[in-house]
C-alpha positions in Angstrom: 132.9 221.0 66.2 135.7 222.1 68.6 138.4 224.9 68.5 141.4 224.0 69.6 143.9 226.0 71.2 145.8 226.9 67.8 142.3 227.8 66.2 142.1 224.2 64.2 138.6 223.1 63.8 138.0 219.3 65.5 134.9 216.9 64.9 134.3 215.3 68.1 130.6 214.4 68.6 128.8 211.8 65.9 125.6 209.9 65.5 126.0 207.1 63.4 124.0 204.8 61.8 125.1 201.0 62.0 123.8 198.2 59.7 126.8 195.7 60.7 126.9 195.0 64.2 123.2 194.5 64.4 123.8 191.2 61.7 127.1 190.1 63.4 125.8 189.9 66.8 122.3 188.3 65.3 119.8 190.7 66.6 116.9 190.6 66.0 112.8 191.4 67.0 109.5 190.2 66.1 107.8 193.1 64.6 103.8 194.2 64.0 103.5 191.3 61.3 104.8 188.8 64.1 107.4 188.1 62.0 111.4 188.5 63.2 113.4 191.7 61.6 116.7 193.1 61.8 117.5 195.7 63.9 119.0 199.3 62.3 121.3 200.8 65.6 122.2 203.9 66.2 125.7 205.3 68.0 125.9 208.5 69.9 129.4 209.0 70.4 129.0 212.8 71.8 133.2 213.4 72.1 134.1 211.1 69.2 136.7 208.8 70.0 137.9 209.0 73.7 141.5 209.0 72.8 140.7 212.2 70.4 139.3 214.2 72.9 141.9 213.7 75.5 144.7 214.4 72.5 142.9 217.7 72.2 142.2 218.2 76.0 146.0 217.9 76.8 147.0 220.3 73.4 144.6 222.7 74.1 145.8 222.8 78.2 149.5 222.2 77.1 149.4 219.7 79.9 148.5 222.0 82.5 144.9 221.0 83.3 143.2 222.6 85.9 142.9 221.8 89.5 139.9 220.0 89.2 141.1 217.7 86.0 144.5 217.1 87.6 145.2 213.3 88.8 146.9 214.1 92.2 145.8 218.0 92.7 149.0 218.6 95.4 151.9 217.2 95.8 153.4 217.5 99.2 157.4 217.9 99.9 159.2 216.9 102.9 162.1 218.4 103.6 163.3 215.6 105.5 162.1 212.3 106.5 161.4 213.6 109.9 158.4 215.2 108.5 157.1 212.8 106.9 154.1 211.8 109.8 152.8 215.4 109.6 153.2 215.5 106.0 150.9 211.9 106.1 148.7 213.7 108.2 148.4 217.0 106.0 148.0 214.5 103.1 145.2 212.6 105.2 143.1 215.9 106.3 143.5 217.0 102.5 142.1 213.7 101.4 139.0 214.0 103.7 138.6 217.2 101.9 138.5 215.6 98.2 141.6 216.9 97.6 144.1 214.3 95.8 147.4 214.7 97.0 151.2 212.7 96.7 153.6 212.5 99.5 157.0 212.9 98.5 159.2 211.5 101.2 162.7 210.7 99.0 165.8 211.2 99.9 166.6 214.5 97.8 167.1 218.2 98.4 163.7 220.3 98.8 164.9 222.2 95.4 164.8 218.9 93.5 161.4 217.8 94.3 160.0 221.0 93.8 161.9 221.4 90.1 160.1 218.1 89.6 156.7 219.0 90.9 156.9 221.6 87.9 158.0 219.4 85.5 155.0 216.7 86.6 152.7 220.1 86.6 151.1 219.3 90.0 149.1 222.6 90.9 149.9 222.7 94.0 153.0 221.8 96.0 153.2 222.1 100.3 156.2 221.9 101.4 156.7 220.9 105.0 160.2 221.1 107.4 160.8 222.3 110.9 158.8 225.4 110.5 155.5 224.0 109.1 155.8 221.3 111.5 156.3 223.8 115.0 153.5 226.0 113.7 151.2 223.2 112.4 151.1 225.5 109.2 151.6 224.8 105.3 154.2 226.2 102.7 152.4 226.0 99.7 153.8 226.9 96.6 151.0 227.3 93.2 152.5 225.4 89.8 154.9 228.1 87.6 156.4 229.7 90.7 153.8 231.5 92.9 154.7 231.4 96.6 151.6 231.7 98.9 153.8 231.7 102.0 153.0 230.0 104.8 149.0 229.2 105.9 146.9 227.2 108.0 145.6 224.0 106.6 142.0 225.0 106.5 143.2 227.9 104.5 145.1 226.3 102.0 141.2 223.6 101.6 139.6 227.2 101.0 142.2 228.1 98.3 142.1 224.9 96.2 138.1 224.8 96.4 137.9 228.6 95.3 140.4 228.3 92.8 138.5 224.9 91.8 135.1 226.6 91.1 136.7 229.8 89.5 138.1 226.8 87.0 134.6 225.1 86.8 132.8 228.3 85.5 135.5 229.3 82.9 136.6 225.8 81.2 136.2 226.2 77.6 137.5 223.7 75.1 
């Protein structure tokens, strides 16, 4: 049984005992008495249905799953398209570093995509211009508001992989 986040009690995990499938896919084996018997199966379905758990994972997270969950962990903004090689490189150097990341090269103002970035929930956002560029730093920005300023790129790795294992340790569903 699992606890949601609004205290409701869930079955997920099952072990089920399955006379059907054995006869409709024909199984069978030759037994002690050499002669040929049906098969009794078993299913061990340890988070119930798939699409259950995820409906649960998403409630329970209110679609802000953590860092290490996330599809695409940062999401980087260029502030023009002039940026956009570093940003490919940032994004690059973060890859190498198992970090999933998005580059967002469109054609809209800086306080768009990052409005966006919080609606999509991306953890992370780096935003890149003239600045970031000159100093080969990062402007990184944390999902619901938090400005970390600007850092170095190996900074920012450190960061993701600390906050990453702090998640790790204190998931609970």
């Amino acid at each position: 049984m699992v606890m949601d986040a609004l205290g409701r009690s869930w079955q997920l995990g099952t072990i089920q005992v399955d006379y059907s499938l054995p006869e409709r896919f024909d199984l069978t084996y030759k037994g002690n008495d050499n002669k040929l018997h049906r098969p009794i199966m078993i299913h061990r379905a340890p988070f119930g249905s798939l699409e259950r758990f995820v409906a649960i994972l998403i409630e329970h997270t209110a679609g802000n799953f953590p860092v290490w969950l996330t599809p695409d962990q940062v999401n980087i903004l260029c502030v023009s398209d002039k940026y956009e090689k570093y940003a490919k490189k940032v994004s690059q150097l973060l890859e190498n570093n198992e970090i999933r990341t998005l580059v967002d090269n469109r054609n809209e103002t800086i306080g768009k995509k990052i409005r966006e970035s919080e609606l999509q929930k991306y953890p992370y956002m780096i935003i890149i211009g003239e600045k970031e560029v000159s100093e080969s730093k990062v402007s990184v920005r944390q999902h619901g508001g938090k400005d970390h300023g600007a850092m170095s790129l190996d900074n920012f790795v450190e960061l993701v992989e600390k906050t990453i294992e702090e998640e790790v340790k204190e998931f609970k569903l």
